[in-house]
C-alpha positions in Angstrom: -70.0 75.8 6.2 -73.5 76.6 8.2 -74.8 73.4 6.7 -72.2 70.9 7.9 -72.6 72.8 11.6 -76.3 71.8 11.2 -75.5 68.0 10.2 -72.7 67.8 13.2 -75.4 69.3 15.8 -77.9 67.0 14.3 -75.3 63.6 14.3 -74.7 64.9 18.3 -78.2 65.0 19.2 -78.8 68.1 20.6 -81.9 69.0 21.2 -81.8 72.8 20.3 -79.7 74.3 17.7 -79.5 78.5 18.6 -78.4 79.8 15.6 -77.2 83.8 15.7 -76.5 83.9 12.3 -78.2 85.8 9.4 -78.1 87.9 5.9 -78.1 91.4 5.2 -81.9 90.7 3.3 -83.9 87.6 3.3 -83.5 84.9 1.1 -85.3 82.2 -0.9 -85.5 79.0 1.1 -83.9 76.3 -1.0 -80.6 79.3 -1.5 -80.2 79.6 2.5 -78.3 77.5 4.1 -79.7 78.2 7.7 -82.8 77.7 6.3 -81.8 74.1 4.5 -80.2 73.3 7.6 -82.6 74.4 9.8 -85.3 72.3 8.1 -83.0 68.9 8.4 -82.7 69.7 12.3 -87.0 69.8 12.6 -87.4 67.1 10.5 -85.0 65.4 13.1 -86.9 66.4 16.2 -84.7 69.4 16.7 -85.4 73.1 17.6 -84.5 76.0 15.7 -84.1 79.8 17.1 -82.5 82.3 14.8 -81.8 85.7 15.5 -84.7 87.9 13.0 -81.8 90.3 12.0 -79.6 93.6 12.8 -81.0 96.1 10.7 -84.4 96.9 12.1 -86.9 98.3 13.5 -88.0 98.9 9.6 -90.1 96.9 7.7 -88.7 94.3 5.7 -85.6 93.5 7.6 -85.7 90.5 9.7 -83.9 87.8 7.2 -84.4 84.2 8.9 -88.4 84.2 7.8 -88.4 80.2 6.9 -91.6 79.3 9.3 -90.1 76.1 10.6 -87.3 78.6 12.8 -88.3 80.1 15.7 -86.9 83.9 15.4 -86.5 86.1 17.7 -85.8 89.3 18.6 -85.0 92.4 20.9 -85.8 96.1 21.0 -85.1 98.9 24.0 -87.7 100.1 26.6 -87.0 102.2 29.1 -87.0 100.1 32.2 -84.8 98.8 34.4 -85.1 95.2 36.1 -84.3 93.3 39.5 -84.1 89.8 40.2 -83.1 86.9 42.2 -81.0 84.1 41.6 -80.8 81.3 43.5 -77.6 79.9 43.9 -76.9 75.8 44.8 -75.2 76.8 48.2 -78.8 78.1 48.9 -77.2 82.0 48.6 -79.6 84.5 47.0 -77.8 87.0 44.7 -80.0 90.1 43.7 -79.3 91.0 39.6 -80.0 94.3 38.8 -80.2 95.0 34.8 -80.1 99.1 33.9 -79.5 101.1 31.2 -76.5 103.4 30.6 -76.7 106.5 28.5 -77.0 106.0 24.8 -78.5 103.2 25.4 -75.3 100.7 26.5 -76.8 98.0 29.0 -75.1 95.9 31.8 -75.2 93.7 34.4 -75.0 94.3 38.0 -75.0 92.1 41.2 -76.2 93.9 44.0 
């Protein structure tokens, strides 16, 4: 039950609560349990992210909407991106992050 993961989260005191969970359509507030939960986890200094939804980009279908959850989302561009990470042993590692075709995305160290 999403609500009693809410109340353990909130009884461990974490400090953010990521929640990728979601419905096909949005909901009323007081009938969603992500949103009930969510709103015990503010009210207890905790933040909320929520994943906006799968079934997009069309209007209408990003389902966690309760204004006290952060939600997020991602879309495609057509770009490709390089960076550094800075490992503890002081090692640099270059991260290179490309598309595929049709769209499938990965990882790469360089």
């Amino acid at each position: 039950n999403i609500m009693e993961a809410f109340e353990a989260a909130i009884s461990d005191g974490v400090d953010v609560i990521s929640c990728s969970l979601g419905h096909s359509t949005a909901t009323e507030f007081f009938e969603d349990g992500i949103s009930i939960g969510a709103f015990h986890a503010i009210a207890n200094g905790i933040v909320v992210t929520a994943g906006g939804g799968n079934a997009g980009p069309e209007p209408g279908t990003v389902t966690n909407v309760a204004p006290w959850i952060f939600s997020v989302g991602a879309s495609t561009i057509d770009r490709d991106f390089a960076n550094y990470i800075a490992l503890g042993t002081k090692k640099h590692i270059m991260v290179y992050w490309y598309r595929f075709l049709f769209g499938k995305k990965s990882f790469k160290s360089l």
